[in-house]
Steps between C-alpha positions, in 0.01 A plus 500: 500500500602730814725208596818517250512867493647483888801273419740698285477782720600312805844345271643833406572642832675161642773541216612882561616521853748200417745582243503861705715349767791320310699781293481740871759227672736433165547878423706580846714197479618582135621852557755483836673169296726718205575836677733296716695404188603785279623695824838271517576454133566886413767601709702232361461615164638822601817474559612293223445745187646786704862407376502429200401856377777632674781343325353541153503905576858563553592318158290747289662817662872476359348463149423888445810649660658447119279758345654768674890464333344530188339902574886602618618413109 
């Protein structure tokens, strides 16, 4: 009866140290990959809606110089 008791113990131990080793290597290759990547694409989003704002400002000004003639009635 002493005999079966030994084998289970012996199978649990030869599983863990396995899967243990895999994720360590897959981790550091992952991470160095897409910081690389959004470095380049944000400068050239930049400049583009920089001018656009700047025309749409002067247009608005002129509007509320006519409130003024009105006060000297």
């Amino acid at each position: 009866m002493p005999a079966p008791i030994e084998l289970p113990e012996a199978v649990l131990p030869e599983i863990m140290p396995s899967p243990i080793e895999l994720p360590e290597p897959v981790l550091p290759e992952i991470m160095p990959a897409p910081i690389e990547l959004p470095e380049p694409v944000l400068p050239e989003i930049i400049p583009s809606p920089v001018e656009l704002p700047e025309a749409v400002l002067p247009e608005i000004i002129p509007e509320p110089v006519v409130v003024p003639g009105i006060i000297l009635h």
